[in-house]
C-alpha positions in Angstrom: 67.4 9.2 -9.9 65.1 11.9 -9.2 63.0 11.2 -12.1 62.8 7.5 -11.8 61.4 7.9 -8.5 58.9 11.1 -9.9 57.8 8.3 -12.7 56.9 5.4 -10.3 55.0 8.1 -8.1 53.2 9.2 -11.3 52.4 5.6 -12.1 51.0 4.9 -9.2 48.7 7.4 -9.1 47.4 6.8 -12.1 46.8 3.4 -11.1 44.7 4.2 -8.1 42.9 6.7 -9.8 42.1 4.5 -12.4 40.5 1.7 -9.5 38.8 4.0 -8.2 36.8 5.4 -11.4 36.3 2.1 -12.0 34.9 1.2 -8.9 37.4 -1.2 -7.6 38.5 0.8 -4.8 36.1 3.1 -2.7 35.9 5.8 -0.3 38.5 9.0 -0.9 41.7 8.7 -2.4 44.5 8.7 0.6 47.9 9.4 0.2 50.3 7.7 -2.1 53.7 6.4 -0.5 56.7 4.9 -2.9 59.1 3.2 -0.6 62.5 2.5 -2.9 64.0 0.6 0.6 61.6 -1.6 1.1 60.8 -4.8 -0.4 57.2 -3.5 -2.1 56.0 0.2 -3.2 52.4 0.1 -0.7 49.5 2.3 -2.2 47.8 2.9 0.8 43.8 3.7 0.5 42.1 5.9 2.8 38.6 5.0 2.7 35.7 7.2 3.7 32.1 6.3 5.7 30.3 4.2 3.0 26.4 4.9 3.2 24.3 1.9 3.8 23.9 0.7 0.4 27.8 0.9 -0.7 29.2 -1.7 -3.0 31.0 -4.9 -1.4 35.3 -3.3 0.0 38.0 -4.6 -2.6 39.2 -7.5 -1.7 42.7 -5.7 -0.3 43.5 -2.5 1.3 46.0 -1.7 -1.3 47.8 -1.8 -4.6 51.1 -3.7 -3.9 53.7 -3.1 -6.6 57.1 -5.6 -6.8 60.0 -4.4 -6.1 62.5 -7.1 -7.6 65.9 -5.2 -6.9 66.4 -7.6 -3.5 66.2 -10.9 -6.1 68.1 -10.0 -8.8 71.5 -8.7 -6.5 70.9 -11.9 -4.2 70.1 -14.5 -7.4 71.6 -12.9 -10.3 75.0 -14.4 -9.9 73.6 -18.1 -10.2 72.0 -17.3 -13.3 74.9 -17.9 -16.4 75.1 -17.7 -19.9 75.4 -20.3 -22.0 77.2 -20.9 -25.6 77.2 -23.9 -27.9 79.1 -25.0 -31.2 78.0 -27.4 -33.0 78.8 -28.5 -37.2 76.6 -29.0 -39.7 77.5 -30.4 -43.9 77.9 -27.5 -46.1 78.3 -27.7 -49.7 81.8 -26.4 -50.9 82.7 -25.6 -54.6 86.0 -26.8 -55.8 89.2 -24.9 -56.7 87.5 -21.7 -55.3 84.7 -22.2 -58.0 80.8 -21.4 -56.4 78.4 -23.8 -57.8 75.4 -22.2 -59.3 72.0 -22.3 -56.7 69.3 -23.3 -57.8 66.2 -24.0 -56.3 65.4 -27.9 -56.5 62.0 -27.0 -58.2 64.2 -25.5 -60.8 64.1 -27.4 -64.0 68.5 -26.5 -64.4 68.3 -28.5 -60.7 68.6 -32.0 -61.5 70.6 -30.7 -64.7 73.8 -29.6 -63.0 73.2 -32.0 -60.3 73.7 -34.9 -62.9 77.0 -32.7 -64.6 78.8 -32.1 -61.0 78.8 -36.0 -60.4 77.8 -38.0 -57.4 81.9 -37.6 -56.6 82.3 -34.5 -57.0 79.2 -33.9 -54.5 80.6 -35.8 -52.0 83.8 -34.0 -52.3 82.0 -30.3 -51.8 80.7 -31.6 -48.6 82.9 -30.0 -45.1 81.7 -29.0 -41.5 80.7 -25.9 -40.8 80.8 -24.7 -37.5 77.3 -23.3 -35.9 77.0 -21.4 -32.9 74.4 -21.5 -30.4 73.4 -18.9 -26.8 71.0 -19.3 -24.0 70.8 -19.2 -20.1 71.5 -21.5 -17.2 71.6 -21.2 -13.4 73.3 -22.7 -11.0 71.5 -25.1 -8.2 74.7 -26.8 -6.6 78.0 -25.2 -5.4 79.9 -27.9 -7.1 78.9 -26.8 -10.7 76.1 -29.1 -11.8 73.5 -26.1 -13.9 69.7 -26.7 -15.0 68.9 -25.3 -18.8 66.9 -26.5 -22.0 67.6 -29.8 -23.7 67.6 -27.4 -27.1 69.7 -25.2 -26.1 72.7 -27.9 -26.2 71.1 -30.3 -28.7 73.9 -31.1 -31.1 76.6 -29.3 -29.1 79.8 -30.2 -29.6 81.5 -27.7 -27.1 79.4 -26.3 -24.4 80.4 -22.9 -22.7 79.0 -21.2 -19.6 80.1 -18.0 -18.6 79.2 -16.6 -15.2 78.1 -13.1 -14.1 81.7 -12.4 -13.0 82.9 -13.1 -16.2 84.5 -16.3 -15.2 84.5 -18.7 -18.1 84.0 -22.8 -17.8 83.8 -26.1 -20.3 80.6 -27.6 -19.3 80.1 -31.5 -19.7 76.4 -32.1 -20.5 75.6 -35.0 -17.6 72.1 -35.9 -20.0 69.2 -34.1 -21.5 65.3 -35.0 -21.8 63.9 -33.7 -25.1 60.5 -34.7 -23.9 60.2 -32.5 -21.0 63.1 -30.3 -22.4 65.3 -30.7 -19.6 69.4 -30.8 -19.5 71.8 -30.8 -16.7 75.2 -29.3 -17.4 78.5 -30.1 -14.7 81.6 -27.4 -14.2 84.3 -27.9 -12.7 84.5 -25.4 -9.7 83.2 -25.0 -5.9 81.6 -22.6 -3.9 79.6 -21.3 -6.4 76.6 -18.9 -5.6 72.9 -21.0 -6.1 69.5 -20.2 -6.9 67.0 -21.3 -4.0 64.1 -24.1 -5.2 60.4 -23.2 -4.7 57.5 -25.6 -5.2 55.5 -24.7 -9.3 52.7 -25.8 -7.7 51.9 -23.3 -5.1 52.1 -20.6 -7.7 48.6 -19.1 -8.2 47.5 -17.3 -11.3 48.0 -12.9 -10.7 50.7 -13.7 -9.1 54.3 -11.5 -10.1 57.4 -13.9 -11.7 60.8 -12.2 -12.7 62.8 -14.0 -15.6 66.5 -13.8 -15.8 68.4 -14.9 -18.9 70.3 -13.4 -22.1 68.4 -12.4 -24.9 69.9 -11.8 -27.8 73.5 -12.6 -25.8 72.7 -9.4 -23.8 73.8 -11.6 -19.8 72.0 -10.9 -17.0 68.8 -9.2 -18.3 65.9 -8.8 -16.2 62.1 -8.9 -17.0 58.9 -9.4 -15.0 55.5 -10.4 -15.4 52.4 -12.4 -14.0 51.1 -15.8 -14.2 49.0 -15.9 -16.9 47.7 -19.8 -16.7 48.6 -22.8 -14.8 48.8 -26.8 -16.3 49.2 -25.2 -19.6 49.1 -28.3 -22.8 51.0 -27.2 -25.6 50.3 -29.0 -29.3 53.9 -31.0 -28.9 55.2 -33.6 -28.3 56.0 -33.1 -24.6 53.5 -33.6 -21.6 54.8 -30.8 -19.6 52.3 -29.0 -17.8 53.8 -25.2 -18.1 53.3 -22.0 -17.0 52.0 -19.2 -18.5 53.2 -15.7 -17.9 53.4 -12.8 -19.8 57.0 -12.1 -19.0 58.9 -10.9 -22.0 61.6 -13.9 -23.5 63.3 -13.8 -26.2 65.8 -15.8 -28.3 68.7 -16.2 -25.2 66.3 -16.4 -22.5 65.6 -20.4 -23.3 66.7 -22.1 -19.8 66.5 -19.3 -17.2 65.1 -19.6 -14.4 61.9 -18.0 -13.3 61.1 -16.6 -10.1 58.5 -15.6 -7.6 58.5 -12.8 -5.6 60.2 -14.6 -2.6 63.0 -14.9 -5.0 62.8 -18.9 -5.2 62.9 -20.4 -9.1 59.9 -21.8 -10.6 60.3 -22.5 -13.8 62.7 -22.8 -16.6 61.8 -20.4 -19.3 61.5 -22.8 -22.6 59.0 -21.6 -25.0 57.7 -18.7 -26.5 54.5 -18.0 -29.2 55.6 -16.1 -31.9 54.5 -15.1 -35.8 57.9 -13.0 -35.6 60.5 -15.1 -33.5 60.0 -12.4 -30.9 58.4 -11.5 -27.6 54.7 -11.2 -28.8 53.1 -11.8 -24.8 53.2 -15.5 -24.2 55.8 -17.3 -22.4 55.7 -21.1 -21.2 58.0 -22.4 -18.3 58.2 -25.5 -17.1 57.6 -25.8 -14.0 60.3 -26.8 -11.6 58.9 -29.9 -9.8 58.7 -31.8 -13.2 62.1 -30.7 -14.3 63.6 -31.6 -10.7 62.4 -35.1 -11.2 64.0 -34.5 -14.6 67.3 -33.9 -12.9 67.7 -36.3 -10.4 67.2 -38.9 -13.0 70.1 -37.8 -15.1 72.1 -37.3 -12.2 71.5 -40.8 -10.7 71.6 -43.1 -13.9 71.9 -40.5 -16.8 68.9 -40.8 -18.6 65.2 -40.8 -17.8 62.5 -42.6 -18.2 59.2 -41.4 -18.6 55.5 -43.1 -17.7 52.8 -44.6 -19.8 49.0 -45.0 -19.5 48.4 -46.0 -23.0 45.7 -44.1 -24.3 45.3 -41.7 -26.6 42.5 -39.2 -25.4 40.3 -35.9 -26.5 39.3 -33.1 -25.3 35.4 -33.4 -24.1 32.9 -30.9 -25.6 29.5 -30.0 -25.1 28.5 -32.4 -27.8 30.5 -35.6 -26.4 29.3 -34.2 -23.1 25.8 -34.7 -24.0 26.4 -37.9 -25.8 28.0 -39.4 -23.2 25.3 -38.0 -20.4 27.8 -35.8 -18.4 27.0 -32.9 -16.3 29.7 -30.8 -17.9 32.2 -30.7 -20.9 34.7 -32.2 -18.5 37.6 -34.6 -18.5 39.5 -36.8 -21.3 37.8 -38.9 -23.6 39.7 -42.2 -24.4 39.8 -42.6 -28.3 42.4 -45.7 -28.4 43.9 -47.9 -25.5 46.9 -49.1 -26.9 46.8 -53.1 -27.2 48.5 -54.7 -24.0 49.3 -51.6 -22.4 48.7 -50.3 -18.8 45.6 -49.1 -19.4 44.3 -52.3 -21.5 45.8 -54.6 -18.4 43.5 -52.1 -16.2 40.6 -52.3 -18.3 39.7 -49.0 -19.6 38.1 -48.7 -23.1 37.6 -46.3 -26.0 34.8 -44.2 -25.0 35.6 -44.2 -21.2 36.2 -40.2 -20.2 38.7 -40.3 -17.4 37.8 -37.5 -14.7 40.1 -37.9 -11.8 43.8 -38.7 -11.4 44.8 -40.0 -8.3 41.9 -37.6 -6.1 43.1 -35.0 -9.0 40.1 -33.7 -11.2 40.7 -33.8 -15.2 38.9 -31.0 -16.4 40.7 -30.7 -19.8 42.2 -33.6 -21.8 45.9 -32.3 -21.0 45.4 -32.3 -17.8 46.1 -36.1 -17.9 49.4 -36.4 -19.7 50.7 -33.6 -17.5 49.9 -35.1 -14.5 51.5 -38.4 -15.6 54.3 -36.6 -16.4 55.6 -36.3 -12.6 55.3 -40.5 -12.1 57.1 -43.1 -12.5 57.5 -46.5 -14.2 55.5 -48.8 -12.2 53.8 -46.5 -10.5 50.5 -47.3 -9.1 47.2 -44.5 -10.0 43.8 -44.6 -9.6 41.6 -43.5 -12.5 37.7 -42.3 -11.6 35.9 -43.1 -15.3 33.0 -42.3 -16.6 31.5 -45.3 -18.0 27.6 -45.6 -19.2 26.2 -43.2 -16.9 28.4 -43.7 -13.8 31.8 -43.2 -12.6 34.2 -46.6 -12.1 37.1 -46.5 -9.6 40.3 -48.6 -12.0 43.7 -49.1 -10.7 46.3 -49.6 -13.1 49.7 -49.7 -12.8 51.8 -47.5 -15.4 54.3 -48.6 -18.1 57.4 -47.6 -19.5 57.1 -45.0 -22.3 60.2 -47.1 -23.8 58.1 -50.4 -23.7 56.9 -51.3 -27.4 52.9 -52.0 -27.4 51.8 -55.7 -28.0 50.2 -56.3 -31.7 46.8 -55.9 -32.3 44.7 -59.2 -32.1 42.3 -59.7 -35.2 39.0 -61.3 -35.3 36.4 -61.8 -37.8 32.7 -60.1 -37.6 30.2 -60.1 -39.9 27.7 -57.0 -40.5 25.3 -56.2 -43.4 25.0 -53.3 -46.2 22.0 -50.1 -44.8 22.0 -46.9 -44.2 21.3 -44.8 -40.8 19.5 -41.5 -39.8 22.7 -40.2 -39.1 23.3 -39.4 -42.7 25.7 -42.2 -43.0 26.0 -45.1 -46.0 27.7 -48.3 -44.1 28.6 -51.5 -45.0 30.7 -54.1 -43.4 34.5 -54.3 -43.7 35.2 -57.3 -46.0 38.0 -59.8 -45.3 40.9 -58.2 -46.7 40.1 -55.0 -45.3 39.9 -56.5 -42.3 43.6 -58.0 -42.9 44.9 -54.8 -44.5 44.0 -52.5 -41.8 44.3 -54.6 -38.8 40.9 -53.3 -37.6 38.6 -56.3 -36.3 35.2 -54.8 -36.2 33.5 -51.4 -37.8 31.7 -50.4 -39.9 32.8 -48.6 -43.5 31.3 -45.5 -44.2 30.8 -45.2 -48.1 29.0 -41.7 -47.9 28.4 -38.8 -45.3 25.9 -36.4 -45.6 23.7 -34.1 -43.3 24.7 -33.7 -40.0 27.8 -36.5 -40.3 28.8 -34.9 -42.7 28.5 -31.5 -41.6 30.5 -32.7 -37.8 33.7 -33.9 -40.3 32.9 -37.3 -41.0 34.5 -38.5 -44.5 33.9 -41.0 -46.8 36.3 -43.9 -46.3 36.7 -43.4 -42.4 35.5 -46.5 -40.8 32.9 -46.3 -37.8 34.4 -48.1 -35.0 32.0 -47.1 -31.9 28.7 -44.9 -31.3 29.0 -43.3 -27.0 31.0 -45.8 -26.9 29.5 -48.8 -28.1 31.4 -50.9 -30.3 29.1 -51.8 -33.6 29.5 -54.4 -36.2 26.5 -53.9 -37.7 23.6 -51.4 -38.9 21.5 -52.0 -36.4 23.6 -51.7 -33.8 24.2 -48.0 -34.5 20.2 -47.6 -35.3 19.3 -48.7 -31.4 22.8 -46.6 -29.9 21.6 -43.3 -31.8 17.6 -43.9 -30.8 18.3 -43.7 -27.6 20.6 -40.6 -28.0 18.4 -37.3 -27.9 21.0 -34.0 -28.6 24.3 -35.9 -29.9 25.9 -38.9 -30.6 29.8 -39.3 -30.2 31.4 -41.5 -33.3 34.5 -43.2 -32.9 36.6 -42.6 -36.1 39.2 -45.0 -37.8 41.3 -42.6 -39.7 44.1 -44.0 -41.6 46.2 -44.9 -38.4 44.6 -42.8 -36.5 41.1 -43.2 -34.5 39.1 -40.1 -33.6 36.1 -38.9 -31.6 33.9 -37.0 -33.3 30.4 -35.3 -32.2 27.4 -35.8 -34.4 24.4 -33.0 -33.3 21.5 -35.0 -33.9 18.9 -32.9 -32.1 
């Protein structure tokens, strides 16, 4: 005891010393208190008489240090551990006998596969059982626990076990794999609950503890900060997470995270790794999406998620210039899905949506997140900018489950040139027209200079210059002419149809 308490003191000091060499804190150096009762360790700062040109005082009058002991002994006991088993098809030699492995690169491969027999194979086929651990807690005294949808994707049995040791069966009541959300019902009472806080008063600095069981080691405790808020990850979910810097680990998937007025957060859920390991970044998500999550699977049993219907970029400098904007801001609309909410609205491919309801965009992800928390028929207003000025659109959103209409078709003619872009174009001819679905564009036969150079191919086919549509050479000629730094090119790809940003001067 005596030299935990030596080591925070030592800590401590360091710390202050360290603010004030760097400036950060002036005046002498008071006295340093550790308080192991109280809820925080205060690092109180004398400061001296500052002559008249003294730097601006530090924003506090302290260092004020977490102390998380009074969470984890009130909250700990609502946080449990979870265990799945699930089966998976293993191959099984016959009579005891161990079929040789090959790779199926392997020229002997496709060799013994033919001499075992299609019969045979099927017959060396059983379950295996796999096993499966992660973390839980507890939000009603009736039984009904929050955790990841992975953690119980596939289960066949679902454990929990609580701090006390007591074990349950847990029914899985429905899981979202979108938001990665699953909600989990025991059969007991009076069990001990984690209190709910509100993600979105969480400010960036501020201290979060995580409880969970890494590696199956229960009730483990780490801390950390908020690194970033409204955090897009390259998936397929529209969660806007939090970033901390809290150390999870295999196990810790579907704890809960908490502030420092012990009230859950988040739900740990994801972690960057080259190792599978803690390497500093952590994502939650936060607890007002997954709430919504929950109420929906314990109302109907499944959820339904929102739809805009656009498929949007992140804006740049270049598209920023291109499309006359004060500030690489917002999300660019590459595609409005045919018949959707935002088609019925009236928003178009080139349109950079900025606000959200009164909320600003400032990067693309922004938008999906904050669709994320409405509903199916709910009603939003969009602020777009649209050729040099911002338009007000109300549209009302669709179902995510809702298949899109199919694409009309039209003819349009256009004529073989070239353009100072660096681009050889030509008009799409009937039956690529018929084959593709795509009613006006140009083909691009050749990219050089600065097309070329921005990512443009040979074969993409030129859909829109700042959001123009063009059908024909001249089109993009009087666009770009009128374009002094960059030009933005919408892209058909293959199925895909991509912004791109041509520097031009």
């Amino acid at each position: 005891m005596h030299n935990a308490g030596a080591t925070t003191v030592i800590t401590a000091k360091r710390l202050t010393l360290a603010l004030v060499a760097a400036g950060a804190i002036g005046g002498a150096v008071g006295a340093i208190t550790v308080n192991h009762n109280s809820a925080v360790a205060a690092v109180p700062v004398v400061a001296a008489a500052a002559p008249a040109t003294a730097a601006p005082a530090p924003l506090g009058a302290g260092v004020v240090l977490p102390d998380f002991t009074q969470i984890v002994s009130r909250n700990g006991p609502a946080v449990v551990n979870i265990r799945v088993m699930g089966s998976t098809k293993t191959a099984l030699a016959e009579r005891g006998q161990r079929a040789p492995q090959f790779d199926e690169d392997d020229p002997f491969f496709e060799f013994f596969r033919r001499f075992q027999g299609p019969q045979n194979n099927a017959r060396a086929q059983r379950d295996r059982p796999v096993f499966g651990a992660g973390s839980g807690f507890i939000i009603s005294p009736d039984g009904v626990i929050l955790t990841n949808a992975h953690v119980v994707r596939d289960a066949t049995e679902v454990t929990v076990k609580l701090q006390d040791r007591r074990e349950y069966r847990a029914r899985v009541l429905g899981s979202d794999p979108k938001t990665d959300v699953a909600v989990l019902k025991i059969d007991a009472n009076n069990l001990p609950v984690v209190p709910i806080g509100r993600s979105n008063e969480l400010k960036v600095g501020e201290w979060v503890l995580a409880i969970g069981s890494p590696f199956g080691l229960d009730s483990s405790v780490t801390a950390g900060v908020v690194s970033a808020k409204g955090r897009s990850l390259p998936d397929d979910s529209n969660v806007p997470f939090i970033q901390t810097d809290v150390a999870v680990n295999p196990g810790n998937s579907g704890g809960p995270l908490f502030n420092t007025k012990g009230e859950v957060v988040g739900i740990n859920s994801q972690i960057y790794s080259q190792t599978g390991g803690y390497m500093g970044l952590s994502f939650a998500i936060p607890i007002d999406v997954a709430f919504r999550i929950k109420e929906q699977i314990v109302k109907t049993g499944k959820v339904q998620h929102a739809k805009l219907g656009v498929t949007v970029q992140e804006v740049n400098q270049g598209f920023a210039d291109s499309f006359k904007l004060a500030s690489p801001e917002g999300a660019l609309v590459a595609n409005v899905e045919k018949g959707g909410a935002a088609d019925k609205a009236g928003i178009k491919s080139g349109d950079v949506i900025r606000k959200l309801n009164g909320q600003a965009i400032i990067a693309s992800g922004d938008l999906p997140a904050m669709l994320s928390l409405a509903q199916p028929g709910d009603k939003v207003a969009l602020d777009v900018w649209r050729d040099g000025s911002i338009v007000r659109i109300d549209a009302r959103l669709a179902n995510a489950s809702d298949k899109a209409d199919p694409a009309e078709r039209e003819e349009v003619a256009g004529v073989d040139s070239g353009s100072r872009l660096g681009l050889s174009l030509r008009p799409l001819d009937p039956n690529e027209r018929r084959q593709s679905g795509i009613a006006s564009g140009l083909v691009i036969e050749d990219a050089a200079g600065a097309a070329a150079n921005a990512g443009v191919q040979p074969g993409d086919v030129l859909l829109s210059v700042n959001g123009r549509p063009v059908s024909s050479v001249s089109q993009v000629r009087d666009v770009v002419g009128k374009s002094t730094k960059s030009v933005a090119l919408l892209i058909q790809r293959g199925a895909d149809k991509i912004f791109i940003p041509v520097r031009i001067g």
